[in-house]
C-alpha positions in Angstrom: 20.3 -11.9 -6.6 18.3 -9.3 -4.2 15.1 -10.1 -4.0 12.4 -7.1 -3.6 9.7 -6.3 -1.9 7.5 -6.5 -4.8 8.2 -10.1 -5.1 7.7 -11.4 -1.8 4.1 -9.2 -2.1 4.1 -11.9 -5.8 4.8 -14.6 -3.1 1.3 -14.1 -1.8 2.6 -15.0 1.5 1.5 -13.1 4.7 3.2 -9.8 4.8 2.0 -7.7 7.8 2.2 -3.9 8.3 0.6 -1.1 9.8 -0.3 2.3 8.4 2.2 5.5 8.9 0.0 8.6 9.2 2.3 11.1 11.9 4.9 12.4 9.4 7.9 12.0 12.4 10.3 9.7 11.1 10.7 9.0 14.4 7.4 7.3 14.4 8.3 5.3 11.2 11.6 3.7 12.6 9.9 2.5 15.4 7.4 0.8 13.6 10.1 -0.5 11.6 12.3 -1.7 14.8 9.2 -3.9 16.2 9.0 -6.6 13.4 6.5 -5.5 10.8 6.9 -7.0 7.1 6.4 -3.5 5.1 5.1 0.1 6.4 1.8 1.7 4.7 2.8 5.8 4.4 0.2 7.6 4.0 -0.1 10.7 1.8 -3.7 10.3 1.1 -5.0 10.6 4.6 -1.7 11.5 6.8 -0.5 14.8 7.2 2.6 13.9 4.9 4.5 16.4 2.3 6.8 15.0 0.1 9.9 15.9 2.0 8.0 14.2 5.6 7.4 10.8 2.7 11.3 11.1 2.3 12.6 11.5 6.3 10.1 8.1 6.7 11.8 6.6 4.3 15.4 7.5 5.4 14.3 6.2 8.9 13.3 2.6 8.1 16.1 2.0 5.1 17.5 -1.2 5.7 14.9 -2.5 8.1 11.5 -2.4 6.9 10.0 -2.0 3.3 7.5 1.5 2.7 4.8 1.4 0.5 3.4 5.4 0.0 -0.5 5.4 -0.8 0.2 9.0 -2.8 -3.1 11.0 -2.8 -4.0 11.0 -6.1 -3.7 9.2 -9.5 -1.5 12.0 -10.6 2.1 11.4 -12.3 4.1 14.2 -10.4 2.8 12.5 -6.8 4.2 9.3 -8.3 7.6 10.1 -9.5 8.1 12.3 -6.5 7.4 9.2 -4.2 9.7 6.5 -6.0 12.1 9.3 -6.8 12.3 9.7 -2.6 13.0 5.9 -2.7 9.3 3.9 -2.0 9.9 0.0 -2.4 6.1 1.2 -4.6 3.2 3.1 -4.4 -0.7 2.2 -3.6 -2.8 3.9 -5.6 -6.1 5.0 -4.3 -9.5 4.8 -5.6 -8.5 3.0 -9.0 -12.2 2.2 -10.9 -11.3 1.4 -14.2 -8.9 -0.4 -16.5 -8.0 3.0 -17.9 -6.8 4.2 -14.3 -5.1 1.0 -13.5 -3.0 1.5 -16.7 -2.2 5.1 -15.9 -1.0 4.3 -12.4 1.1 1.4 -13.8 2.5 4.0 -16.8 3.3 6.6 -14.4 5.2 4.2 -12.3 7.5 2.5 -15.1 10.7 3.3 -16.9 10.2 3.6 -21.1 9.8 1.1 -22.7 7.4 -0.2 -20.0 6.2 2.9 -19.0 6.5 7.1 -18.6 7.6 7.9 -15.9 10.4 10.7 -15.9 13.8 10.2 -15.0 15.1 12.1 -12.5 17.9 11.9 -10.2 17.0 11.9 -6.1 17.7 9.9 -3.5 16.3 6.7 -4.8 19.1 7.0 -7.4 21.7 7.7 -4.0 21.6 11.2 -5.4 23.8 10.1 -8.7 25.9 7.7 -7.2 24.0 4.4 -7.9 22.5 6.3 -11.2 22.4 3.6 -13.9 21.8 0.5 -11.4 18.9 2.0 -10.1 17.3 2.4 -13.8 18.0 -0.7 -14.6 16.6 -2.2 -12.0 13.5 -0.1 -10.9 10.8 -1.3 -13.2 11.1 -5.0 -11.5 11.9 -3.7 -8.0 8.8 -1.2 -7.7 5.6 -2.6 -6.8 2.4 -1.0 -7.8 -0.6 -1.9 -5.9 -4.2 -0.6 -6.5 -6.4 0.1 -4.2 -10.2 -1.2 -4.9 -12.7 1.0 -2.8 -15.6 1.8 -4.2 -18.5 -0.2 -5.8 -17.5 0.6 -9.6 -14.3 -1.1 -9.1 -15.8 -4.4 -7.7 -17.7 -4.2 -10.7 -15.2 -3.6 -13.4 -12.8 -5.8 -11.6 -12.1 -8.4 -14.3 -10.8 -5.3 -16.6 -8.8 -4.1 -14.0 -7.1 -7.4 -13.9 -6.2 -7.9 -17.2 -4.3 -4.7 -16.6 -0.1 -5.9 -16.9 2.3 -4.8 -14.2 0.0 -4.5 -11.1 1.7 -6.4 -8.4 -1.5 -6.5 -5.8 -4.7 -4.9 -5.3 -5.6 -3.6 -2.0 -9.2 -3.3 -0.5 -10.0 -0.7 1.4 -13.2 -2.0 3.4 -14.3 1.4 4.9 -14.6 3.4 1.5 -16.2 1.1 -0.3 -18.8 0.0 2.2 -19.7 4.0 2.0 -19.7 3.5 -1.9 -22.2 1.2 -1.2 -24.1 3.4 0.8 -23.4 1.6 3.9 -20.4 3.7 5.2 -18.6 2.1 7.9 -20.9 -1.2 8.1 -17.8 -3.2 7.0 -19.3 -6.5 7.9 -22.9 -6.0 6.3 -23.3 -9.3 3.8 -23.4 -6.9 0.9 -20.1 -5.5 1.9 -18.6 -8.9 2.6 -19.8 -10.4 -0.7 -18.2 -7.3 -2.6 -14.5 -8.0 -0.9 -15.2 -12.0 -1.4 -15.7 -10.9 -5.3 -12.6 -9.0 -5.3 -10.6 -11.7 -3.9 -12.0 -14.6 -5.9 -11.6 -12.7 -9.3 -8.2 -11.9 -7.9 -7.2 -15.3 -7.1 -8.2 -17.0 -10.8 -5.4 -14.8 -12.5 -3.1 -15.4 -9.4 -2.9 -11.9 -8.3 -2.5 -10.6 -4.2 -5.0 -8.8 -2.5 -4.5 -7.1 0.6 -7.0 -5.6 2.7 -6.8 -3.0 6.0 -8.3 -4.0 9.0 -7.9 -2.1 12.5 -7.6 -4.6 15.0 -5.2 -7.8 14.8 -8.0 -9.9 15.6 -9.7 -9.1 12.7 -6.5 -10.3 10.4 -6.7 -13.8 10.8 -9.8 -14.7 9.0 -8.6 -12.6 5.7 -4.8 -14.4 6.2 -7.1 -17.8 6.2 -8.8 -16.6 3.1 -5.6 -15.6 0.9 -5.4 -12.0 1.8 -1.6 -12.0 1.8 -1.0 -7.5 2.2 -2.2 -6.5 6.0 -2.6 -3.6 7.1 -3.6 -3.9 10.2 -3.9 -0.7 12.9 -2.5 2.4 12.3 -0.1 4.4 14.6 -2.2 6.3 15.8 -4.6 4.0 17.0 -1.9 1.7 18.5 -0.7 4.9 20.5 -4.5 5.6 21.3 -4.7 2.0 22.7 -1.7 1.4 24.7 -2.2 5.1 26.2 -6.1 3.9 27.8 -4.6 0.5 28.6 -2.0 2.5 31.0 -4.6 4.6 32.6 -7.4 1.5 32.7 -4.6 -0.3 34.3 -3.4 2.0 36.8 -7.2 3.1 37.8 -7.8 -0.7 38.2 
């Protein structure tokens, strides 16, 4: 039986990957070649069109898993993302219950779902139709991400919510939520996150987190954070480029 991404994320085991944000799929088969678990695309923040979502993809097939964080809670960024052939989506900014069960309806065949069928490449353009359909609704993951304060706080709704596969906290949004933007180690931030991941873990569900250095991973790893993003490639460019020149002006 092939196992999916979605269930080693169910796993709750350490899955490490890095955030996409050049739309070169270039850049994304690389990543993929170096030994990262899963690759975070990035709609939201990247400079990614749906097409640039699609090359990514076509680059790392077969090596690496792609989650796309789409930009919005919106149905037609969702289909067009799974119809390009995304292992799942992570969904940004996700408050409510209400929200979390739109994102998981937008993402689902009928009966578990709405989302529209199609035919694209997730489908190998009509040639592997009818086992795709039967088998997306258990292959793609949907993952939430919890960054802002009104999420923390409604985070026991959002949990009873069927058919998310993993939250996701993103540290830097909801610290500014908090009106603490970019002190992601202030207590009140920390204790936020720590709520997150204990209401997570009493009803058995990952969390992932970002981080942006790999230093920074191994506490959250130690703590049950199993979905890590850590860096993103532009940063890791940034860094190896002024290791070269403080190296050579050493």
């Amino acid at each position: 039986m092939q196992t999916f991404f979605r269930q080693k994320i169910k796993d709750k085991k350490p899955c490490i990957g890095t955030i996409v944000s050049i739309p070169s799929p270039e850049t994304a088969e690389v990543l993929s070649l170096v030994g990262f678990d899963w690759l975070f695309i990035d709609m939201e923040h990247g400079a990614f069109d749906v097409l640039a979502v699609q090359r990514a993809l076509q680059a790392a097939a077969g090596k690496t898993p792609c989650l796309i964080r789409v930009p919005a809670l919106e149905e037609v960024w969702i289909k067009k993302c799974l119809d390009a052939g995304a292992d799942g989506i992570i969904v940004p900014h996700v408050n409510s219950a209400a929200e979390a069960a739109q994102a998981v309806r937008f993402s689902k065949y009928p009966p578990a779902g709405s989302r529209s069928v199609g035919l694209a490449r997730a489908h190998g353009y009509g040639n592997h139709f009818s086992t795709y359909l039967n088998q997306a609704n258990d292959a793609v993951a949907v993952v939430l991400q919890i960054e802002h304060i009104d999420a923390v706080n409604h985070i026991d709704e959002i949990l009873s919510v069927d058919n998310i596969d993993a939250l996701f906290i993103g540290p830097y949004d909801l610290s500014a939520s908090m009106g603490l933007t970019g002190r992601v180690n202030d207590p009140a931030v920390v204790a936020a996150i720590d709520t997150v991941r204990t209401q997570a873990a009493e009803v058995g569900m990952p969390v992932g987190i970002f981080v942006a250095a790999a230093a920074e991973a191994r506490p959250y790893i130690a703590e049950g954070h199993g979905l890590l993003a850590i860096s993103t490639d532009m940063m890791m460019l940034a860094d190896a480029a002024r290791q070269i020149i403080e190296t050579v002006k050493k």
